[in-house]
N, C-alpha and C positions, 0 to 999 in steps of 0.2 A: 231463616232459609232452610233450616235443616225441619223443622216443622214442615214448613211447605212440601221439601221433597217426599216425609214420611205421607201426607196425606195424598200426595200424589199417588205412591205404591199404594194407599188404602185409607179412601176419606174417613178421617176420625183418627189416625193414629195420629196426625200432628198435633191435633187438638190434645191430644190426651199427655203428649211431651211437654206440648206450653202449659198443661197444669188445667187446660178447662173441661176438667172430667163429664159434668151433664152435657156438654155440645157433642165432646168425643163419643161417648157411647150412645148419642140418637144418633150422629154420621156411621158409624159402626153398624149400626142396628139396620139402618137405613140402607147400607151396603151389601149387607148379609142377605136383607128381602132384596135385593135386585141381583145378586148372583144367584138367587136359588130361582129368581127368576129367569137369568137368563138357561140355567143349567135345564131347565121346564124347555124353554123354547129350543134350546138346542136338539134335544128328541125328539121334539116335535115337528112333523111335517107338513105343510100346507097341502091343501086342497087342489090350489090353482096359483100360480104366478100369473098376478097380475100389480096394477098403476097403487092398488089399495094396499097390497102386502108391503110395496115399496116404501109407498108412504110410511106405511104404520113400524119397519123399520129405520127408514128414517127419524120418527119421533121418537121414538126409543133409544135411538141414537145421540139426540140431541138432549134427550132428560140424563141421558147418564152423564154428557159432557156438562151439563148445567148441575147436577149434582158435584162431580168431581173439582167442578171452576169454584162453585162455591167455597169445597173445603181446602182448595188449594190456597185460595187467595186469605177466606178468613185464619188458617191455621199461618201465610208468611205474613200477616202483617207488620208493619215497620223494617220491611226488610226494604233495599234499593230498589229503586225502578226499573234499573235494568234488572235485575235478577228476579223481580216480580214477572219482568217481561216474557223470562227466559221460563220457568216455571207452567205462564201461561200458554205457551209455544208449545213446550215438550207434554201439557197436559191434553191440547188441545187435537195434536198432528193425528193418535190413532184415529178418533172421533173422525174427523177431516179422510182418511184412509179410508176408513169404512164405507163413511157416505158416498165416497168417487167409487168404490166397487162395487157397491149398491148399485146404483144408476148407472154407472157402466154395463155391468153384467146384463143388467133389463133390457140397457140399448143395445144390447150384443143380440141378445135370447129374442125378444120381438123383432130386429132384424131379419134372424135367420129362421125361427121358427112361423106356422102359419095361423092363423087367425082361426080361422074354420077347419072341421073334419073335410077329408077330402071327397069330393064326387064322383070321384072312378073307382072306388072299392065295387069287386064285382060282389054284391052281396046276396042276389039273385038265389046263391045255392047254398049258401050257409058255410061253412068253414073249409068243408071238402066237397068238389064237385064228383058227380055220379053219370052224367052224362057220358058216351063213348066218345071220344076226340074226335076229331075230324083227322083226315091223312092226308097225306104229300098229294099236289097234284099231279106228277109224274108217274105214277103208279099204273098198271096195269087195272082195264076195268073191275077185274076182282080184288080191290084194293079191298076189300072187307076183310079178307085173307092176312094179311097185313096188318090189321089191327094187333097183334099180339103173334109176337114174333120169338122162336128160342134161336142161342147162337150155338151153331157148331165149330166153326174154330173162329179164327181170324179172316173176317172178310166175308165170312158164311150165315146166311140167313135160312130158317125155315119155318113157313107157314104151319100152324097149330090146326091141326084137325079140325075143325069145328064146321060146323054146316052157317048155313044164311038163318037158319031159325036159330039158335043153339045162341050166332053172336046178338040178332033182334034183341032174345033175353039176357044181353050181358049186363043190362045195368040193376035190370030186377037181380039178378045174381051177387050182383056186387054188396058188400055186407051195407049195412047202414051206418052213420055214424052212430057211437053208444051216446048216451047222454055223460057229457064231460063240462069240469068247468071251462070257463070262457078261455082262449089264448087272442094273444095278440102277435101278427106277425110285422114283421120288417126284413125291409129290400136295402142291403148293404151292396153298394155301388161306387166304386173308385173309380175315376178316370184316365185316359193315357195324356188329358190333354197337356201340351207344352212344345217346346220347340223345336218345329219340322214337324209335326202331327196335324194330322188337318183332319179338321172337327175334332170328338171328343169321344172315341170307344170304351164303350164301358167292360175295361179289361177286367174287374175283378166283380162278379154276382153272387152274392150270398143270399141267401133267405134265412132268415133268422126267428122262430117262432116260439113264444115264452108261456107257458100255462100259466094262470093266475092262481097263487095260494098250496101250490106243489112243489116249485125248483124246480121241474120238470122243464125242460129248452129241446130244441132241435136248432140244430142247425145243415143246410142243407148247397153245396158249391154248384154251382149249377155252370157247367163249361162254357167261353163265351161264343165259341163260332157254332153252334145249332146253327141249323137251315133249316126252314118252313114250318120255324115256329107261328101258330097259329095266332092272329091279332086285335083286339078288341074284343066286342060284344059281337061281333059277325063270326071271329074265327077264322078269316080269308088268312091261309098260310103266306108268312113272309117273303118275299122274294131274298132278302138282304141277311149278313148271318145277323145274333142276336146281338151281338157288340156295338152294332154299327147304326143300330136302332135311333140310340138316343143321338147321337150325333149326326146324322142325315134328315133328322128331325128339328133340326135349330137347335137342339139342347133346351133349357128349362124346364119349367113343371112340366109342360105340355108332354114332350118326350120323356121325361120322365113318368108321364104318366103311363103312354105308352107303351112301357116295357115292363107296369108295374102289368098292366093287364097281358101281355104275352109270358111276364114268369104263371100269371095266377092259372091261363091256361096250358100252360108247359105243364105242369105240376098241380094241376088239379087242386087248388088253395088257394083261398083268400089271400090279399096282400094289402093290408091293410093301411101300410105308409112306405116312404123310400126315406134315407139318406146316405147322400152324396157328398164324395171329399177328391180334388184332382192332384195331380202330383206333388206341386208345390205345398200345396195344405198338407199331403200329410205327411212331410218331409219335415215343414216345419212345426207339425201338431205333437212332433215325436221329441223333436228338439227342445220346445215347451215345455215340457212333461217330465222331461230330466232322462230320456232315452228309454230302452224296453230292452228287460233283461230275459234271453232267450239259451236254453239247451238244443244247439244246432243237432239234427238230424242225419243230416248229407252235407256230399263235399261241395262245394259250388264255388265255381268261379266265374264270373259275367261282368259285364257291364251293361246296364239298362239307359233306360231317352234321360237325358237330362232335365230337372223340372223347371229351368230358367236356361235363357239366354246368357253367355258370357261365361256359365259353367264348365266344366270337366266333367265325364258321361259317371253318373255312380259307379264304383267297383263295389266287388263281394269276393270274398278268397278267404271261404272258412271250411272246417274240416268236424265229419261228425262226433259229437262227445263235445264239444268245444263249450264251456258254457261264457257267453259273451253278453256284454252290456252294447246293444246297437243303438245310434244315433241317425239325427235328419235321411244324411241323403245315402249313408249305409242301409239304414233299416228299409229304404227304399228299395235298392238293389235288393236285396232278400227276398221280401216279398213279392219282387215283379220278376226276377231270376227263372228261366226255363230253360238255357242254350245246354244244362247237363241234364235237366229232370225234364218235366214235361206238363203240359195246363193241368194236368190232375194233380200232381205232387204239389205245383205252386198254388192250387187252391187250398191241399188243406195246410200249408204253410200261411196261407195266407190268413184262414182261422184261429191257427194257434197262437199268432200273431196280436191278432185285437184280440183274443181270450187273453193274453198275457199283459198287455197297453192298458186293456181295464182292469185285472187285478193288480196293479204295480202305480197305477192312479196314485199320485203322493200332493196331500190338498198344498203343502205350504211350498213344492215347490210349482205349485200354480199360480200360490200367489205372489212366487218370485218372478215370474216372468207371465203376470198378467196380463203387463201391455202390449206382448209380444202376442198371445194367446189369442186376446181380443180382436185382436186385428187378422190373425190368419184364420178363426174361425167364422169372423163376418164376410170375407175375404173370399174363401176357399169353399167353406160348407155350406148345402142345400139341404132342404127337408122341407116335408109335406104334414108332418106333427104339428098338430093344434100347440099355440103354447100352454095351454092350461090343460094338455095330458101329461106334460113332462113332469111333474111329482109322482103321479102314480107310476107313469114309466120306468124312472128312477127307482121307487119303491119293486117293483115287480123284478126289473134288470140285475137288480142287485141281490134279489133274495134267489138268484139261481145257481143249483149245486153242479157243477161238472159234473161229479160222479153219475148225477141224474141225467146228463147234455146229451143226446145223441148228434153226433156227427156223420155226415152222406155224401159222400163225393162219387157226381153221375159221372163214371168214368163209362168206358170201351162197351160195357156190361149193357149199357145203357143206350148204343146204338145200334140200329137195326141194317142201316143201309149208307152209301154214302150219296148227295148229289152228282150224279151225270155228270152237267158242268163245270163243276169248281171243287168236288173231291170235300165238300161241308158234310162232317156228319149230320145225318138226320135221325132226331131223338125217335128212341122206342116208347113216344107218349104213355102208354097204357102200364108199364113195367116201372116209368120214373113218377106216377101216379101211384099204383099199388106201392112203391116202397115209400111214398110221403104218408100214405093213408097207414099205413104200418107202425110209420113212427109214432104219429100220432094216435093212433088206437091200441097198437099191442108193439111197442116200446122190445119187450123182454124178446118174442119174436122173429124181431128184427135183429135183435143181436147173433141169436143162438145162429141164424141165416148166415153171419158173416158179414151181411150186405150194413153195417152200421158199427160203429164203436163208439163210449165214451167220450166225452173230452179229454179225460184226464188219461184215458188209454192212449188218444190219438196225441197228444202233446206232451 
């Protein structure tokens, strides 16, 4: 028995207790190549997730269980049946563990991820468009005037001097992109939806843009209520604000498509993919994860929608300085909190937030509460990601430095005018263009402007 347990901790040691030294040291030998094998594969990253990698962990999985059964069983021989039993059980259970997370995970990932790249990247212009926007159709016929607007106080607009020829050549004017490496961008989008909310406004829009082989990131809050944001490949300005897009839309890819193509023309940038998480996900996406440890800001006290039926409305009653570990349906209130601040402040709260949810990622206790995990992520989360970009996405997401991250929150700065009807700010397109194109071309800039800070400034 006690053979058997040693070759369980490490095939060959039993053998080598019960005295049969040439067995124990090829199982030894034997063990030493498959750790230094797995320590190889552990560094290593796959190309794609797909049916083939599963398998081929799978089988790897089962050689080391067929190994290990081997040395268990030959090292307890003449020990009881039961305790051979028991031996084989507790040898066998990680084995068994692994393989249900294996193919779970798969069926989680192929679930929620997409099969193919998407068909509505507007790729027509390349990474930054140069084109002049179109404008509001409310505008007086010299809306050319309008194209580029400075503020004078609160409430004040005024038209930039420029002639009809002068704006003609605004886009020969406009610099060109330089030659840079590739970036890939993503549309981070939460929902309001849950109980008493009818449809699905997409309360929180981030754009998220990652240079490949730099650490170099933007991130950029884009406010939800704009009015006549421009839409599709036509650019017919929206009647409806930007929030309310995806939800009077059915929801789905479809609307999510939709609003991938109204950020790309808001902001003059490709949008390469979206994902999407509604209340209840990421209530419980936080809960999973083992909570998200934050140095509060501002004081806030609110209570926000509840993400389920039968609940209590989240509170939030923190003070700045305060540093706190937040859970579920706290960390909720946080992030969705405005009744003291305002949609600018809870945007970039809302940043520093998943900036701190993905550094604070802790693997084991994911895999404490995997079966909780898996089911609110098949559950809850959307996305338009191929599954077989998600290693390199992983590899890119991960290799980015804050200190390099710009952060841009289109506040007040950023509005020209308001709608007539309904008091909906309406973006000063040409101003929240120039400072994406900024970010992404002259970074340094953009800082000295004011108009951008760090991650690691901004949180």
């Amino acid at each position: 028995m006690i053979a058997g347990l040693l070759s369980l901790l490490l095939p060959g040691a039993g053998q080598l207790y019960a005295g049969r030294r040439r067995r124990g040291l090829v199982l030894l030998a034997g063990s030493a190549a498959l750790v230094l094998l797995l320590a190889a594969l552990a560094s290593w990253a796959p190309a794609q997730i797909d049916r083939r990698l599963v398998a081929g962990v799978l089988a790897l999985d089962l050689a080391l269980l067929a190994l290990r059964l081997f040395a268990v069983v030959d090292a307890a021989r003449g020990t009881a049946l039961l305790g051979l039993a028991a031996l084989v059980a507790l040898t066998a259970l990680p084995h068994v563990a692994a393989g249900y997370v294996t193919v779970r995970s798969y069926d989680v990932l192929e679930s929620v991820f997409a099969n193919d790249e998407p068909s509505d990247v507007m790729r027509d212009h390349g990474l930054l468009f140069t084109e002049l926007p179109p404008l509001p159709r409310y505008v007086a016929p010299d809306a050319w005037q309008l194209a580029l607007v400075e503020r004078l106080g609160p409430g004040e607009v005024r038209p930039l001097e420029r002639s009809p020829e002068v704006l003609e050549n605004w886009v020969a004017e406009t610099p060109k992109p330089v030659k840079t490496r590739p970036w890939t961008t993503i549309l981070l989008l939460g929902t309001d939806e849950g109980p008493g909310n009818f449809g699905a406004r997409t309360d929180t829009i981030i754009l998220a843009a990652f240079q490949h082989g730099t650490g170099r990131a933007a991130a950029f809050g884009v406010p939800r209520n704009l009015a006549q944001v421009p839409l599709g490949k036509a650019r017919k300005p929206s009647k409806e604000p930007l929030n309310a897009l995806y939800g009077l839309n059915g929801g789905g890819p479809e609307a999510a498509s939709l609003l991938k193509q109204a950020v790309s023309n808001l902001l003059g940038i490709r949008v390469d993919y979206y994902a999407l998480v509604n209340l209840l996900g990421f209530a419980d996406l936080v809960d999973a994860l083992g909570g998200v440890e934050i140095e509060v800001k501002e004081r806030l006290v609110d209570e926000v929608t509840r993400p389920a039926w039968g609940e209590p409305k989240p509170r939030i009653d923190v003070r700045p300085g305060e540093v706190r570990r937040f859970y579920g349906r706290e960390a909720l209130a946080y992030v969705r909190s405005r009744k003291a601040s305002s949609d600018y402040t809870r945007m970039a709260r809302q940043r520093c937030f998943l900036s701190a949810m993905a550094d604070q990622l802790d693997p084991v206790r994911v895999l404490q509460n995997f079966g909780s995990l898996t089911k609110t992520i098949e559950t809850n989360v959307h996305t338009d990601i191929p599954l077989n970009r998600l290693p390199s996405l992983v590899r890119l997401v991960s290799a980015i430095d804050p200190t390099k991250t710009l952060t841009v929150t289109f506040g007040l700065d950023y509005v020209f005018a308001r709608r007539p009807a309904d008091r909906h700010p309406v973006p000063n397109l040409s101003r929240m263009r120039t400072t994406v194109r900024n970010a992404i071309l002259a970074p340094e800039l953009l800082k000295q402007t004011g108009k951008a800070k760090t991650a690691k400034q901004t949180c």
